[in-house]
N, C-alpha and C positions, 0 to 999 in steps of 0.2 A: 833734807837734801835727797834723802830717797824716794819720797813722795815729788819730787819732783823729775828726778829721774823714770821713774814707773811712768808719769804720767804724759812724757815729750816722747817716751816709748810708742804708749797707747796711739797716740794721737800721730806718730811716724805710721805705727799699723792702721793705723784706721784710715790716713793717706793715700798709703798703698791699696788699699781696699777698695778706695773709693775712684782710684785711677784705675785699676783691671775691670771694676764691673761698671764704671758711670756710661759707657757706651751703650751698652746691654740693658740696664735699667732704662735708658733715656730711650732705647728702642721699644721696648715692652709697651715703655710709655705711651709712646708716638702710635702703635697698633694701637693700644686700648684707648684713648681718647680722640685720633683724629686730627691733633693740634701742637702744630710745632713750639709753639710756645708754651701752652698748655703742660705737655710732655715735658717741657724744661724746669716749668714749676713743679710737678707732679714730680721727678726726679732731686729738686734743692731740696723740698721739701722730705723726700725718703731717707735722701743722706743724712739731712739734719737730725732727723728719726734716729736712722742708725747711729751716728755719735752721739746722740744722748744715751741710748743705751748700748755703747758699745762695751761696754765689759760683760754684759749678756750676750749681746750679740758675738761676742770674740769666742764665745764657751758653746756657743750652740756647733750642733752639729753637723748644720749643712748653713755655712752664711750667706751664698748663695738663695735657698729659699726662701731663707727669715728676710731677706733683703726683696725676694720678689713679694712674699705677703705684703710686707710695711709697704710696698708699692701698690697694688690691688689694691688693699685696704684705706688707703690714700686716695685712689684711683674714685671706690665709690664713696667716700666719703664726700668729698667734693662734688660726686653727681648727687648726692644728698640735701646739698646745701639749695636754701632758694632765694635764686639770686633773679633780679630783675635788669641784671646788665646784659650788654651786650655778647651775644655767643657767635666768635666767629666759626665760619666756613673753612673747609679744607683747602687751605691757602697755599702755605708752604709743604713740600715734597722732602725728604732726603736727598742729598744733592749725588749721591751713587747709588747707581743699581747694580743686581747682581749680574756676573754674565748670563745670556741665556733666556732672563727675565723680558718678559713683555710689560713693557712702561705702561701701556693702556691698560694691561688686563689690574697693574698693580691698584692705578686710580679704580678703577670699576670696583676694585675691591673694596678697596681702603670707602671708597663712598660708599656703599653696598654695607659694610661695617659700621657708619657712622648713624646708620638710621637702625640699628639692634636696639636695645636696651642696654643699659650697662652691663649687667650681671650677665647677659648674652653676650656679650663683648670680649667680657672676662673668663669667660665656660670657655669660648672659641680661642681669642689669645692663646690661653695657657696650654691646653688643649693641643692645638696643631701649629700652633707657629713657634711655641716654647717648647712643644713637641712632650710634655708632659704628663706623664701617669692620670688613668682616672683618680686613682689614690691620694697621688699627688696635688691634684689639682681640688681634689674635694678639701683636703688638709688646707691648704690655701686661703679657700673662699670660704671655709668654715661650715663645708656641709655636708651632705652623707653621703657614697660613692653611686646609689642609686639616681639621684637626686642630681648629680654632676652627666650621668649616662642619658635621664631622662631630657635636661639641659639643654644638653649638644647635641641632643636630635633635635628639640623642635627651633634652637637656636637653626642648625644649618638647614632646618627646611626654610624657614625665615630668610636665611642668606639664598639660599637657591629663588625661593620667590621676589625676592628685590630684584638678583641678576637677572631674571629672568632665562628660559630654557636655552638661549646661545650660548650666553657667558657661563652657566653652572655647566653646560657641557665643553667647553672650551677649556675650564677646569679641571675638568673629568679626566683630559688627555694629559695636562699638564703633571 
């Protein structure tokens, strides 16, 4: 009986966990791959992650991180994978924007993003729009904080030369 108490616990906390960060997760998502659906797979797939191992995960010290890794980690596995189907286009948008925000500059982005590399992708994400430590973000990706610094320079010269010189300076003021 206890063992089943412990464990409609767990899985209460693991609920809760999964309602305050699925938002956040499903956003990370949506920057790092470009695909609303995609992102929603990329997302079932982390949480199922994390309640497998959620009694590790519940001990760890930041659940929040452990929760953005198993998503990255997810993220490029997936661009790992060689699949001969169909890859769609940046179709679907987030149906709100921020106040403030230019809807164009955001597509220009999000396209501009979509032709990185993965691991570029993932530098940049964590990087400036998770707003993320290099430490942080090395921990993350599983690499060495040199290596995350050297990265996200030639990632964002990559991003400047797709936008080309209007839009990376349009940014600039942004």
């Amino acid at each position: 009986m206890i063992r089943k108490t412990r464990r409609a616990e767990e899985a209460a906390e693991f609920e809760a966990f999964a309602h305050s960060r699925g938002q956040r997760l499903f956003r990370t998502a949506l920057l790092l791959c470009g695909d609303w659906h995609l992102a929603e797979d990329l997302t079932q797939v982390t949480l199922a992650k994390l309640f497998a191992a959620w009694p590790k995960v519940r001990r760890a010290e930041n659940q929040d991180a452990y929760a953005r890794s198993a998503l990255v980690r997810s993220y490029l596995s997936h661009r790992r994978l060689r699949r001969t189907g169909e890859r769609p286009s940046l179709g679907e948008l987030p149906e709100g924007v921020a106040p403030g925000d230019d809807p164009a500059l955001r597509i220009t982005l999000l396209t501009a993003l979509a032709e990185l590399t993965p691991r570029d992708r993932a530098v940049l994400v964590l990087r400036y729009w998770e707003d993320r430590s290099v430490a942080e973000t090395a921990a993350e990706l599983g690499l060495n904080q040199g290596a995350v610094r050297a990265q996200s320079l030639r990632a964002l010269g990559r991003l400047r030369a797709v936008l080309g010189p209007d839009a990376a300076e349009h940014l600039a003021r942004s």
